[in-house]
C-alpha positions as CSV (number, residue, x, y, z in Angstrom):
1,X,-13.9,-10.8,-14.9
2,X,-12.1,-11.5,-11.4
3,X,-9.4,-13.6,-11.5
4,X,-7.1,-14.3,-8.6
5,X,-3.0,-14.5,-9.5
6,X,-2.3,-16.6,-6.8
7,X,-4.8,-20.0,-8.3
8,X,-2.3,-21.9,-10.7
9,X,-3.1,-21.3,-14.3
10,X,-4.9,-18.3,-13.6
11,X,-3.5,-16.7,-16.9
12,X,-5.2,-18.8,-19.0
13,X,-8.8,-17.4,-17.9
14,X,-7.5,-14.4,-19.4
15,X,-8.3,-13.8,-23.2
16,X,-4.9,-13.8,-24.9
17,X,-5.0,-9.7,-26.0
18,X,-7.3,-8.3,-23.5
19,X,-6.4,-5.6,-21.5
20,X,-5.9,-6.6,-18.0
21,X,-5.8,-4.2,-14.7
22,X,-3.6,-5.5,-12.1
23,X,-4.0,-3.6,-8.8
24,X,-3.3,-4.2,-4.9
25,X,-1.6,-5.2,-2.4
26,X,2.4,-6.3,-2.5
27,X,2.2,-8.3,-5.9
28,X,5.5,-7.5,-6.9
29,X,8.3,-9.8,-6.1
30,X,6.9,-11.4,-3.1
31,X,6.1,-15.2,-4.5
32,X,7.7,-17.1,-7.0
33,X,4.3,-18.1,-8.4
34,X,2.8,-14.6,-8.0
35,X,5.8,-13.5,-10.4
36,X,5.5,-16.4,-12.8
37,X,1.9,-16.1,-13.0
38,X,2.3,-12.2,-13.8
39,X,5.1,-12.4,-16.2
40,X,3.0,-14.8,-18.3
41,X,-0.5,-11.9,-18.2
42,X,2.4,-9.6,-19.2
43,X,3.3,-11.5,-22.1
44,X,-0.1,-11.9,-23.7
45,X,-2.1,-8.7,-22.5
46,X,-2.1,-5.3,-22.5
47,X,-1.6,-5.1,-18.7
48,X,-2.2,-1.8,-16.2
49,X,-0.7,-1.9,-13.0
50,X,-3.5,0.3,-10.4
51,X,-1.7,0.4,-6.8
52,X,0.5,-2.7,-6.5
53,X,3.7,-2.9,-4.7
54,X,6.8,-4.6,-4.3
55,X,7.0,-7.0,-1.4
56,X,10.2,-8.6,-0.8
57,X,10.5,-10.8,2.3
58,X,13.4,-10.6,4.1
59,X,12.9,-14.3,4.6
60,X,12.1,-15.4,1.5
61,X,14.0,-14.7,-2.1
62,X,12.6,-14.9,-5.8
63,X,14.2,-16.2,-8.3
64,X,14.0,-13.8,-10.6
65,X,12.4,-10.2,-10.1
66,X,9.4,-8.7,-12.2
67,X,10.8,-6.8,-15.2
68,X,7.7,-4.0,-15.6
69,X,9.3,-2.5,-19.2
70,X,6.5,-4.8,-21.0
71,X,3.9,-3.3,-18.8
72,X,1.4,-0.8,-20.7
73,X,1.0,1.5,-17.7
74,X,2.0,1.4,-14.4
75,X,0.9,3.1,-11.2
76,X,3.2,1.9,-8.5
77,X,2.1,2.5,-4.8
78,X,6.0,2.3,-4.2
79,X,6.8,6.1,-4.2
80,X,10.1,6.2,-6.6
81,X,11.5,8.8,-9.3
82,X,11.8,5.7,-11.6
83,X,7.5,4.7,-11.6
84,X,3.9,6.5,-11.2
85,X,3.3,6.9,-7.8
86,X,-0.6,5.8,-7.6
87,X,-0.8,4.8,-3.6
88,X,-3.5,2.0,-2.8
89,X,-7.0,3.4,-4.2
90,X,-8.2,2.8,-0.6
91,X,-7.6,6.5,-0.4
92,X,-10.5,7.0,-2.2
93,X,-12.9,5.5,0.7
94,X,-15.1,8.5,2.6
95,X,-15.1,7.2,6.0
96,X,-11.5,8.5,5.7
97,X,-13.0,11.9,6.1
98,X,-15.2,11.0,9.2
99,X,-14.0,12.9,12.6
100,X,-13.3,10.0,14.9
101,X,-13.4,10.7,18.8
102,X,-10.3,9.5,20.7
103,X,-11.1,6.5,22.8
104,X,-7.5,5.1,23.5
105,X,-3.8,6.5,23.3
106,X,-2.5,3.6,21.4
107,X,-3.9,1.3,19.2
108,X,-1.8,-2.3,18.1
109,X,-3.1,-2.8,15.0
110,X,-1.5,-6.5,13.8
111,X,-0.8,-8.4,11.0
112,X,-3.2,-11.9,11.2
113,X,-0.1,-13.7,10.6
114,X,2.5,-12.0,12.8
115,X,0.8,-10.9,16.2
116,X,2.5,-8.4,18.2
117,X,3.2,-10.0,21.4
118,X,6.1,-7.2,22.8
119,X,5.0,-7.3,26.7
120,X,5.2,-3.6,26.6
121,X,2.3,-3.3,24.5
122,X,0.5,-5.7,26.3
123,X,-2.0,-3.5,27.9
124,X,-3.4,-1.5,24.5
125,X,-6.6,-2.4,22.7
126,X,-5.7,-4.5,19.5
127,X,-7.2,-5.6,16.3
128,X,-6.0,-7.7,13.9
129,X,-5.9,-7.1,9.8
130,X,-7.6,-10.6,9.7
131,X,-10.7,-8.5,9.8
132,X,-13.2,-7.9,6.6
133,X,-14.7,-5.2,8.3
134,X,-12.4,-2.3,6.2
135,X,-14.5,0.4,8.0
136,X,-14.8,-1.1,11.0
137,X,-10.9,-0.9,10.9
138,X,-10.7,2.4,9.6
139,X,-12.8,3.2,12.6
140,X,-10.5,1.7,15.5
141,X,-7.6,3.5,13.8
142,X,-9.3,6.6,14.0
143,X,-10.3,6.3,17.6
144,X,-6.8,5.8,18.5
145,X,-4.0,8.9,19.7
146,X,-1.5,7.0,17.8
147,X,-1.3,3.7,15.7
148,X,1.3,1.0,16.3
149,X,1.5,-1.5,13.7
150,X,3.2,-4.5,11.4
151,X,0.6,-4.2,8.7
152,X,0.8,-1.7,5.3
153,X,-2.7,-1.0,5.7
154,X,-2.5,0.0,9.2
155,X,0.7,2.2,8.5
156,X,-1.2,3.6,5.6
157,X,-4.4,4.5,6.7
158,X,-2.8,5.5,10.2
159,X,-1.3,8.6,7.8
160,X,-4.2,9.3,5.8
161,X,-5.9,10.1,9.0
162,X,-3.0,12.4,10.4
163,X,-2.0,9.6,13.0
164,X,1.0,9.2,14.3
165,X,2.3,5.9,13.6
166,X,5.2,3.2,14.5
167,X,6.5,0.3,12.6
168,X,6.4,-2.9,15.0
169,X,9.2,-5.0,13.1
170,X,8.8,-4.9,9.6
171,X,9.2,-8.3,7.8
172,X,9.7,-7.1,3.9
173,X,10.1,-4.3,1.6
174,X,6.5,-3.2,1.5
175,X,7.0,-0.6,4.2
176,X,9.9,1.2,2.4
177,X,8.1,2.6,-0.2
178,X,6.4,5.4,2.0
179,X,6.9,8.8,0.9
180,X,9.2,9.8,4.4
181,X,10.4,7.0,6.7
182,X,8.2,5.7,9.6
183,X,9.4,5.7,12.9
184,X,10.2,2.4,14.5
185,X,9.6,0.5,17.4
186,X,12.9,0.3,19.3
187,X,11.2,-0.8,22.9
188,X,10.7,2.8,23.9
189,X,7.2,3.6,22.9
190,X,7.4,7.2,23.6
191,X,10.4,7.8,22.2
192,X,8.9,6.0,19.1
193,X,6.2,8.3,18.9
194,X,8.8,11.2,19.9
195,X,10.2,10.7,16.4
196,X,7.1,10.2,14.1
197,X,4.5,12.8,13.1
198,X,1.3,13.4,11.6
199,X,1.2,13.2,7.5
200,X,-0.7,16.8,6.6
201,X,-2.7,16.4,3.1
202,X,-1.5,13.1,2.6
203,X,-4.6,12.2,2.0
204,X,-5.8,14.8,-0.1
205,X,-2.4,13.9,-2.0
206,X,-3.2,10.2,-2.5
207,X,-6.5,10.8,-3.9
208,X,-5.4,13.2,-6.3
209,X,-2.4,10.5,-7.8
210,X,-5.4,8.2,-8.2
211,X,-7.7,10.9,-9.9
212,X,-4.6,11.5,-12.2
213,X,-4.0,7.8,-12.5
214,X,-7.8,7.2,-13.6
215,X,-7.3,9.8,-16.0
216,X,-4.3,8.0,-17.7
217,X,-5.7,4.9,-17.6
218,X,-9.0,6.0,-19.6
219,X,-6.2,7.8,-21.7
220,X,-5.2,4.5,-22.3
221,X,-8.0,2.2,-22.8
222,X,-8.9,4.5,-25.9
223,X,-5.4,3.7,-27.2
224,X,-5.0,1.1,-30.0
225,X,-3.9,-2.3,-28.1
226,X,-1.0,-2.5,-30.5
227,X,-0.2,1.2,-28.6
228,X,3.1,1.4,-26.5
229,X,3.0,3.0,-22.7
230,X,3.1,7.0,-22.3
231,X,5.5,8.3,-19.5
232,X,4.5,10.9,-17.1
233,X,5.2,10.7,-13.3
234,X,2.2,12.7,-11.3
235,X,3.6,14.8,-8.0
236,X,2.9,13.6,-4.7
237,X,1.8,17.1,-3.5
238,X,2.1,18.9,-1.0
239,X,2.2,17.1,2.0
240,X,3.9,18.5,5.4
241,X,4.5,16.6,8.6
242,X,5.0,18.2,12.1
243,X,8.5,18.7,13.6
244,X,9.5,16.0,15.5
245,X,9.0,16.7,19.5
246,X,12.4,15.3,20.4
């Protein structure tokens, strides 16, 4: 069963006891009724957490944040000492292994709801994450030099294929929880790209925190429901990036 958090009463399509896998995307303290719907699966299922994030907007407050301790397992994309770091699954798709010629220097990738409209990037090819085409998207990003963005995804799977990559403006939380800080758009575009570097076996890295995290979680599921979490917080790995160039 699918069941989408955001439809009112969602919860109650759940069977009371089952155990439910949450997983993607900033789920975690970005909408009251994302929270409220969460809290009340976390009250009456055995709930794992695969690849979800927290998402604050700095525009926007909840009233009162998730509390995860009633969670049976959690794999947090967020990469912090206190949770499992399981980054989004995406990882896991091959066409992130594909060689991609270069065919522009930059590309904008931009969020559907906040389009990059800086008239210094103006004149680079675009797309935006409104798209359903995930490989088509993969593919632009991999045919671009560098990536500037405002979405996760494009800052994400910029890095998993050894892009360098600028943040355009970020609007919430969801971009802090990278494993080294992104460089920033401050006007000067190749200063920008003077300060950010190529992520090397990142991807390798992700995919083994999900291989780990799949392990727990069938670890898990062979638990008795009435079973309280296990701890046990996987490495990132060994992941280098290039000395900045200035």
């Amino acid at each position: 069963m699918e069941v989408d958090i955001d439809v009112k009463g969602c919860f109650r399509e759940i069977p009371k006891g089952e155990t439910v896998i949450v997983g993607g995307g900033g789920l975690l303290n970005a909408r009251n009724k994302w929270n409220n719907n969460l809290k009340k699966i976390f009250a009456r299922n055995r709930v794992v957490v695969w690849g979800a994030g927290f998402n604050r907007h700095y525009d926007r407050s909840v009233r009162k944040p998730l509390d995860l301790m009633d969670v049976f397992l959690l794999g947090i994309r967020d990469y912090t000492a206190k949770y499992n770091f399981v980054p989004c699954p995406s990882c896991m798709l091959p066409f992130l292994e594909d060689r991609y010629e270069v065919r522009r220097e930059i590309g904008v990738y931009e969020h559907k709801n906040a389009p990059i409209s800086d008239e210094s990037l103006a004149g680079f090819e675009r797309m935006s994450n409104k798209t359903q085409d995930v490989e088509g998207a993969i593919r632009f990003l991999g045919e671009s030099g560098a990536v500037v963005t405002n979405t996760y995804h494009g800052a994400y799977w910029g890095l998993l294929l050894g892009k360098r990559v600028v943040l355009y403006r970020k609007f919430s939380t969801r971009f802090d929880g990278f494993p080294f800080p992104l460089a920033e758009f401050s006007g000067n575009l190749d200063r920008d790209l003077s300060r950010s570097a190529p992520a090397h076996g990142y991807l390798e890295a992700c995919r083994k925190a999900n291989e780990w995290f799949a392990g727990r979680v069938a670890e898990a599921l062979s638990c008795p429901v009435s079973s309280r979490p296990f701890p046990g917080q996987p490495r990132l790995g060994s992941v280098e990036r290039e000395d900045d160039t200035a």
